[in-house]
DSSP file (Angstrom, degrees, kcal/mol; ACC not computed):
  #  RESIDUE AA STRUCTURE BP1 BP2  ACC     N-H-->O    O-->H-N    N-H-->O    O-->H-N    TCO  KAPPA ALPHA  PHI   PSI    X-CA   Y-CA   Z-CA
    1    1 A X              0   0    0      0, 0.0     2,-0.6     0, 0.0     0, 0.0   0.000 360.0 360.0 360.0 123.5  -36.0  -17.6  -17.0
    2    2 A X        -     0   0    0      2,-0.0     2,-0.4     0, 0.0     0, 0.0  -0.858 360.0-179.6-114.1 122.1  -33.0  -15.9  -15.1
    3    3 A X        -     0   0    0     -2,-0.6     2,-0.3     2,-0.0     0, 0.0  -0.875   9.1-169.0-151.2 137.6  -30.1  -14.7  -17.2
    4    4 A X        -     0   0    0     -2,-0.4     2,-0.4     2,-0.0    -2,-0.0  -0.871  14.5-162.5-123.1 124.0  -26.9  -13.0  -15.8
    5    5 A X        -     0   0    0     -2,-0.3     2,-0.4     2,-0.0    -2,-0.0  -0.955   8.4-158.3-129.8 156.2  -24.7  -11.5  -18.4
    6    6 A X        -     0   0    0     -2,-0.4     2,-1.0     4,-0.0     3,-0.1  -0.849  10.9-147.4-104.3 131.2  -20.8  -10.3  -18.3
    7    7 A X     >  -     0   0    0     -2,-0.4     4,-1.7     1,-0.2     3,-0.2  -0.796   6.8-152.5 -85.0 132.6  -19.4   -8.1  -20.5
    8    8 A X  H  > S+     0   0    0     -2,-1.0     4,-1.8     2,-0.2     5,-0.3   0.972  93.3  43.2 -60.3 -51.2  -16.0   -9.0  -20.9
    9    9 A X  H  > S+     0   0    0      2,-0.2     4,-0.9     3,-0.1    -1,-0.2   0.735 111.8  52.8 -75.1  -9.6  -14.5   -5.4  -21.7
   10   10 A X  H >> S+     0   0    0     -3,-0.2     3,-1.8     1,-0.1     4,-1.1   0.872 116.6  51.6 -79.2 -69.4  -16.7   -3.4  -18.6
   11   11 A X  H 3X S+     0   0    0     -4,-1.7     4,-1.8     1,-0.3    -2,-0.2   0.613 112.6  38.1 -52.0 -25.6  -14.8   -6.6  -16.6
   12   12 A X  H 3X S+     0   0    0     -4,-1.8     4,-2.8    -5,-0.2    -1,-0.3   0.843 120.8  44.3 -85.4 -51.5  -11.5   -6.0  -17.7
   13   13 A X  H << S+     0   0    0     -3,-1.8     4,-0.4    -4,-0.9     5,-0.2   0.972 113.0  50.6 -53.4 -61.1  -11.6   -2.2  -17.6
   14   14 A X  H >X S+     0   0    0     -4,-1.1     4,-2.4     1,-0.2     3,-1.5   0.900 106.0  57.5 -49.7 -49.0  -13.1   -2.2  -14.6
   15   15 A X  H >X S+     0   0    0     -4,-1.8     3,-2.4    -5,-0.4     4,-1.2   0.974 111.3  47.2 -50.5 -50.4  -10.2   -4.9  -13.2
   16   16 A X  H 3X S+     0   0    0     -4,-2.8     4,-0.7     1,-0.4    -1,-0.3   0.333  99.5  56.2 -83.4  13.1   -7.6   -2.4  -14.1
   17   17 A X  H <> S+     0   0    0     -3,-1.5     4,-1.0    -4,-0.4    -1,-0.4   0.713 113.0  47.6 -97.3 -15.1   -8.8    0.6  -12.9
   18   18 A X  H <X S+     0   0    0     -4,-2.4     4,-0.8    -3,-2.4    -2,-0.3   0.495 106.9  63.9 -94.2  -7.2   -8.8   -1.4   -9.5
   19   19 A X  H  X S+     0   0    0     -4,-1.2     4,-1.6     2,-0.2    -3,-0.2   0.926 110.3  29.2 -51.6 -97.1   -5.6   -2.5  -10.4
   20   20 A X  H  X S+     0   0    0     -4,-0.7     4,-1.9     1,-0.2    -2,-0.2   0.670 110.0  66.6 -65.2 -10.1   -3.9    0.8  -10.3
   21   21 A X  H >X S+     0   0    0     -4,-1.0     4,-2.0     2,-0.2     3,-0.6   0.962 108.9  37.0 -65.8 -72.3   -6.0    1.9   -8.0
   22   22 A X  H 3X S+     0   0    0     -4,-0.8     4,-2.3     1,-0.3     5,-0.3   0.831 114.0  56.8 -16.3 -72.0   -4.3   -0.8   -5.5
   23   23 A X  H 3X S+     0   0    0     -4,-1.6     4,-1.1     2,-0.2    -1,-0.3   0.852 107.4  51.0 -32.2 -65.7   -0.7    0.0   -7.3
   24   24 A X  H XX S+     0   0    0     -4,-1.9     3,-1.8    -3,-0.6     4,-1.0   0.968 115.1  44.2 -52.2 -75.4   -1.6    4.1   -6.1
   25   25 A X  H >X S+     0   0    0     -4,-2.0     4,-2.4     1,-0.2     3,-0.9   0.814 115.5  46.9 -37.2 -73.0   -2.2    2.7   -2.4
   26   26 A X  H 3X S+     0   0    0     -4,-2.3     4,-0.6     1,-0.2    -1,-0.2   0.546 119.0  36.6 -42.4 -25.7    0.9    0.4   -2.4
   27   27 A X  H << S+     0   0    0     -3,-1.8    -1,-0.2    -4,-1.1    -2,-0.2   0.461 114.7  56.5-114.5  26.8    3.4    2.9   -3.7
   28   28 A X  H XX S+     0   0    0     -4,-1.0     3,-2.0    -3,-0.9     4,-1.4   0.900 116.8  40.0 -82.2 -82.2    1.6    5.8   -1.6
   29   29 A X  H 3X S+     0   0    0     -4,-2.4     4,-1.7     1,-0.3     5,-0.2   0.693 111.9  53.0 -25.4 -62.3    2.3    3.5    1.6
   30   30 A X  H 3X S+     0   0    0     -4,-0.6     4,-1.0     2,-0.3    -1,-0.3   0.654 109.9  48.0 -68.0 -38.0    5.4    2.5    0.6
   31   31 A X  H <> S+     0   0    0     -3,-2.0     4,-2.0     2,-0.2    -1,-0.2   0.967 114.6  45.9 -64.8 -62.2    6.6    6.3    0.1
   32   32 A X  H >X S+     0   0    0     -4,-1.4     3,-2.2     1,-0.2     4,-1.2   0.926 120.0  37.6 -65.8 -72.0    5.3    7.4    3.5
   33   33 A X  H 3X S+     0   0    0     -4,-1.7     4,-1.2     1,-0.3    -1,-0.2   0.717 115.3  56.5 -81.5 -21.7    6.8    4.1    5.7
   34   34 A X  H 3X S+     0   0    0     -4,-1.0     4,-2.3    -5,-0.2    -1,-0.3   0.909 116.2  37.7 -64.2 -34.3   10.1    4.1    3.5
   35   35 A X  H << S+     0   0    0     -3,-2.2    -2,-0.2    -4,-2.0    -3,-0.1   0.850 112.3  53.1-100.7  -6.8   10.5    7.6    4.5
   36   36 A X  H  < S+     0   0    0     -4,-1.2    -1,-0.3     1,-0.2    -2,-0.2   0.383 107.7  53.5 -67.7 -15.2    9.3    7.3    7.8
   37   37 A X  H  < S+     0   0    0     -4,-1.2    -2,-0.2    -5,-0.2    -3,-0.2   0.806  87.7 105.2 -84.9 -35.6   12.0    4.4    8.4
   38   38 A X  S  < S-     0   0    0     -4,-2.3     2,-0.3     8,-0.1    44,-0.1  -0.050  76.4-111.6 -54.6 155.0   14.8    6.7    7.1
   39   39 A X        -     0   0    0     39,-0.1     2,-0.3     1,-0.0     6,-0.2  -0.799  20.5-141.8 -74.3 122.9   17.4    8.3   10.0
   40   40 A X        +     0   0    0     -2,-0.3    37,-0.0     1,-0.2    -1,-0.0  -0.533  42.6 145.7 -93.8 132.5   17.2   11.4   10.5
   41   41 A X  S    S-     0   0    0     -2,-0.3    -1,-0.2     0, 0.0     0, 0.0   0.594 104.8 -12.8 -94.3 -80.5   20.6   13.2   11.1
   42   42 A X  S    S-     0   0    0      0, 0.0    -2,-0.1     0, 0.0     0, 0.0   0.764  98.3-115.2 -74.4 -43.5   20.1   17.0    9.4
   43   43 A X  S  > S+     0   0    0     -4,-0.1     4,-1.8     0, 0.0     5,-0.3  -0.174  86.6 127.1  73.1   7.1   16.4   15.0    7.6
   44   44 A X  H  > S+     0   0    0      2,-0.2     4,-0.7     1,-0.2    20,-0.1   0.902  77.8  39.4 -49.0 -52.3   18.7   15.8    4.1
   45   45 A X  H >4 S+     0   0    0      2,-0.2     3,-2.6    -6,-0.2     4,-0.4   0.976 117.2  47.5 -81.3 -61.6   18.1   11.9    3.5
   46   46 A X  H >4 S+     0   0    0      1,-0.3     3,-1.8     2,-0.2    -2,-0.2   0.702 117.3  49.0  23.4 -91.8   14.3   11.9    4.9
   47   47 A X  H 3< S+     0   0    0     -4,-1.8    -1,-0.3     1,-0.3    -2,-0.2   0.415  93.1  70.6  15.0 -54.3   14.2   14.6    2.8
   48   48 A X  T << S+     0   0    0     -3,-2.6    15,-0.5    -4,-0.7    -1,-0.3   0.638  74.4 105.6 -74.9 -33.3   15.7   13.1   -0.2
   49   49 A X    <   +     0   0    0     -3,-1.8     2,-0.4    -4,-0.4    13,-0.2  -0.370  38.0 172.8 -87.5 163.0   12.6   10.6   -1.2
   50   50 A X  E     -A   61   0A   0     11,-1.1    11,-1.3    -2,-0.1     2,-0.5  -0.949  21.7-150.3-157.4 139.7    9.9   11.2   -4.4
   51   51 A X  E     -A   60   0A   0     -2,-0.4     2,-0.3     9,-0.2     9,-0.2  -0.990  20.5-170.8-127.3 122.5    7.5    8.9   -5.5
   52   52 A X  E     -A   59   0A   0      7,-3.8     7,-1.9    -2,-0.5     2,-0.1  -0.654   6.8-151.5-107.2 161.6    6.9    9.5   -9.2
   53   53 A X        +     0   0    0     -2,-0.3     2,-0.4     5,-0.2     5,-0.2  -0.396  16.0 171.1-141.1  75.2    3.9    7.9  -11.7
   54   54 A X    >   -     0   0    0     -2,-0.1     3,-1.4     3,-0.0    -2,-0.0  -0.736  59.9 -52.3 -83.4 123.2    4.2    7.3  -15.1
   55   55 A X  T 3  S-     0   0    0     -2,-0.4     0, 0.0     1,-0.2     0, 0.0  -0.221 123.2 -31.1  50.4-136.6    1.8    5.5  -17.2
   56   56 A X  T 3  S+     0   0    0      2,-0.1     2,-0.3   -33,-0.0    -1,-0.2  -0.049 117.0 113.7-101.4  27.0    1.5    2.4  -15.3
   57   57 A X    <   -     0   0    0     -3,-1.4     2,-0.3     2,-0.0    -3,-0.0  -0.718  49.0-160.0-160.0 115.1    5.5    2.7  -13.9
   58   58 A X        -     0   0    0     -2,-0.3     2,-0.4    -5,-0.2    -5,-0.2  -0.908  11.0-175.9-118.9 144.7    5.8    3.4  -10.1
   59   59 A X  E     -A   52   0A   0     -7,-1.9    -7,-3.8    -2,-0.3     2,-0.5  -0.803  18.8-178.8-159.2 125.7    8.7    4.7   -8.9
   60   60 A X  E     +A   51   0A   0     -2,-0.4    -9,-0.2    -9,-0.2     2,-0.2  -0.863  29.5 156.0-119.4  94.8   10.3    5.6   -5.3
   61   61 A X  E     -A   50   0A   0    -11,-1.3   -11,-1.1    -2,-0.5     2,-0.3  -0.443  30.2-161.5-109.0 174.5   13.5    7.0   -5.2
   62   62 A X        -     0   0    0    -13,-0.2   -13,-0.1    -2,-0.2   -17,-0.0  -0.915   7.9-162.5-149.1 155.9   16.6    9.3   -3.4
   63   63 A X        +     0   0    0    -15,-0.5    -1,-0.1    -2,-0.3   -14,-0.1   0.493  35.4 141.6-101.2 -17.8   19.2   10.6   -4.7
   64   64 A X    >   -     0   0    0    -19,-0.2     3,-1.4   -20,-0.1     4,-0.2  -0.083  52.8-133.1 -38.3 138.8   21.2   11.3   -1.8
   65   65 A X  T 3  S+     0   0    0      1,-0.2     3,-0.4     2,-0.1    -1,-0.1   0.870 106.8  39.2 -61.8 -44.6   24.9   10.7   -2.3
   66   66 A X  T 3> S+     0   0    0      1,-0.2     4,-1.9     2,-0.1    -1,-0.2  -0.014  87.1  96.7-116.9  12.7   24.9    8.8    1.0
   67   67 A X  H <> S+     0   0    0     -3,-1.4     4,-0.8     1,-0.3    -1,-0.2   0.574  70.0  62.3 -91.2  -5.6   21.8    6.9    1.0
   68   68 A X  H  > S+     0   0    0     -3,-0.4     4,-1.1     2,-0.2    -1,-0.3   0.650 106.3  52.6 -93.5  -5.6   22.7    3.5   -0.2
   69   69 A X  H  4>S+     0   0    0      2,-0.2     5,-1.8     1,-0.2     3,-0.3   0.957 105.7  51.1 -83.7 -54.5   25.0    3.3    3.2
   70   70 A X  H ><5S+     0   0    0     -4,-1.9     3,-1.6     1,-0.2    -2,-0.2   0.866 112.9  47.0 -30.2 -44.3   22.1    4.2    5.4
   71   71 A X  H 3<5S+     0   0    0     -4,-0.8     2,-1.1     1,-0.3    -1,-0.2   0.979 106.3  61.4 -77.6 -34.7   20.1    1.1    3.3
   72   72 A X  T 3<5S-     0   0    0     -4,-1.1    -1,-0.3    -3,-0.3    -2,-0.2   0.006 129.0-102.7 -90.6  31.7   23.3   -1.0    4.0
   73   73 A X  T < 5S+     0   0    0     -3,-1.6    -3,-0.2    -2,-1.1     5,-0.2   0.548  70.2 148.1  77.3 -10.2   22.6   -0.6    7.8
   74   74 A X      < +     0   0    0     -5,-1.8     2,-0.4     4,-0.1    -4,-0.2   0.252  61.6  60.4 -64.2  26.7   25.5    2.4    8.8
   75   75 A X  S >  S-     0   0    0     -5,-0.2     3,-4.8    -6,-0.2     4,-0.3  -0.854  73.1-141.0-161.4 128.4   23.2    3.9   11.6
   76   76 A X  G >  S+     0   0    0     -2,-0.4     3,-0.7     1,-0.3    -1,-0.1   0.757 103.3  69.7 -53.7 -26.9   21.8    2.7   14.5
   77   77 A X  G 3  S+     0   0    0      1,-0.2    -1,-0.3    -3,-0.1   -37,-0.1   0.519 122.1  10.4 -25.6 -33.2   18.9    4.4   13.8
   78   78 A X  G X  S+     0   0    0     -3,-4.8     3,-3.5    -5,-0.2    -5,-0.4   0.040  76.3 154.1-154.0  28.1   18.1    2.0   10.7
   79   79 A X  T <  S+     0   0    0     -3,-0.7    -3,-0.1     1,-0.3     3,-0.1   0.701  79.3  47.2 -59.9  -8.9   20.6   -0.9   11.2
   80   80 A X  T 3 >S-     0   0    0      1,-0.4     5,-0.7    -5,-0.1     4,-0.4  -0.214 120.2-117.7-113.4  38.3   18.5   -3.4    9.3
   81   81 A X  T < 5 -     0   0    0     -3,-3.5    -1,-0.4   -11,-0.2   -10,-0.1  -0.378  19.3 -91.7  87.4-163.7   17.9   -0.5    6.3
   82   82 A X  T  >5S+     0   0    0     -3,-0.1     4,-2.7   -44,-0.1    -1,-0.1   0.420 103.8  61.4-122.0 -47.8   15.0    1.1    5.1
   83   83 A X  T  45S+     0   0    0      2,-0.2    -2,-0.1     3,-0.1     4,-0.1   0.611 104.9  43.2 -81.3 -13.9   13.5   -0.9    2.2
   84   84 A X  T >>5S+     0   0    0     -4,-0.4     3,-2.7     3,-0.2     4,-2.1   0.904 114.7  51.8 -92.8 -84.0   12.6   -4.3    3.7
   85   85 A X  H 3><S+     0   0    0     -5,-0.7     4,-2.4     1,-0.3    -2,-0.2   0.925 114.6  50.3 -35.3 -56.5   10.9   -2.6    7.4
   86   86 A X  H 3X S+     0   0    0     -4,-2.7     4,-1.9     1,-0.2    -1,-0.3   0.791 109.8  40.9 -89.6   1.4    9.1   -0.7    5.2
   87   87 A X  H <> S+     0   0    0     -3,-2.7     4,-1.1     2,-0.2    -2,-0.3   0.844 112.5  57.3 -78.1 -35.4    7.7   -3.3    2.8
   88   88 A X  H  X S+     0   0    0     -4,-2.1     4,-1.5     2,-0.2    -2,-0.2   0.865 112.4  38.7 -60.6 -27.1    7.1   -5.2    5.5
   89   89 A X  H >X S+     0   0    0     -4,-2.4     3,-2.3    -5,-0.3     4,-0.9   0.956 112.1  55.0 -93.0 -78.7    5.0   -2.3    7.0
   90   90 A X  H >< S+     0   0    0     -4,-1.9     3,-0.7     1,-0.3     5,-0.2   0.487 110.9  48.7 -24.7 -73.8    3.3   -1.2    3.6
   91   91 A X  H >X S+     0   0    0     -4,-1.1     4,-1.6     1,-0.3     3,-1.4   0.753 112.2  54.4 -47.9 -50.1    2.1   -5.0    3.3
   92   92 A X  H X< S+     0   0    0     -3,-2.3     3,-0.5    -4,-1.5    -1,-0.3   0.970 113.5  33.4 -31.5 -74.9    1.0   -4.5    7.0
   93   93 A X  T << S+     0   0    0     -4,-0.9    -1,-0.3    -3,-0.7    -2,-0.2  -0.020 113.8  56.3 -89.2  33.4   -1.3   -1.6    6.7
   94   94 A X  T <4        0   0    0     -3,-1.4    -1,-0.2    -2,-0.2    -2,-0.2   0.346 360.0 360.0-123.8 -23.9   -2.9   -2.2    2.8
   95   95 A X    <<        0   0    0     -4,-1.6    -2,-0.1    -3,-0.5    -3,-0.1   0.432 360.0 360.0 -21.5 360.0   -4.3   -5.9    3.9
């Protein structure tokens, strides 16, 4: 007699620590190629990004005054943005 049993709450647990583990990787990546896409003048915008973790709440920000023109393409440096090149690249390199 062969019998294979699951616990349902080790599976579950288990999913979600692999869960956030994944989550950690993806907004790790995301941080590093977002900030690696910005253009650097001064680096004040470069500069400017923070990846925060709350609970289960990822968060990649700046605060620079002048950074949503830079996303809108205002430097030849970055004319198609930041946040799209570098999801595209996160997705790239976490496969």
């Amino acid at each position: 007699m062969l019998n294979v049993k699951f616990a349902l709450q080790d599976s579950i647990r288990n999913l979600k620590k692999n869960q956030i583990k994944r989550m950690d990787l993806f907004a790790q990546t995301f941080y590093e190629e977002v900030k690696r896409a910005t253009p650097i003048d001064k680096g004040r915008a470069r500069r400017g990004w923070n990846l925060y973790r709350k609970d289960r709440v990822w968060q990649v920000n700046n605060r620079v005054p002048y950074i949503n023109v830079l996303e809108e393409g205002h430097s030849k440096q970055a004319p198609n943005g930041m946040i799209k090149p570098a999801i595209r690249q996160t997705m790239r390199r976490i496969k």
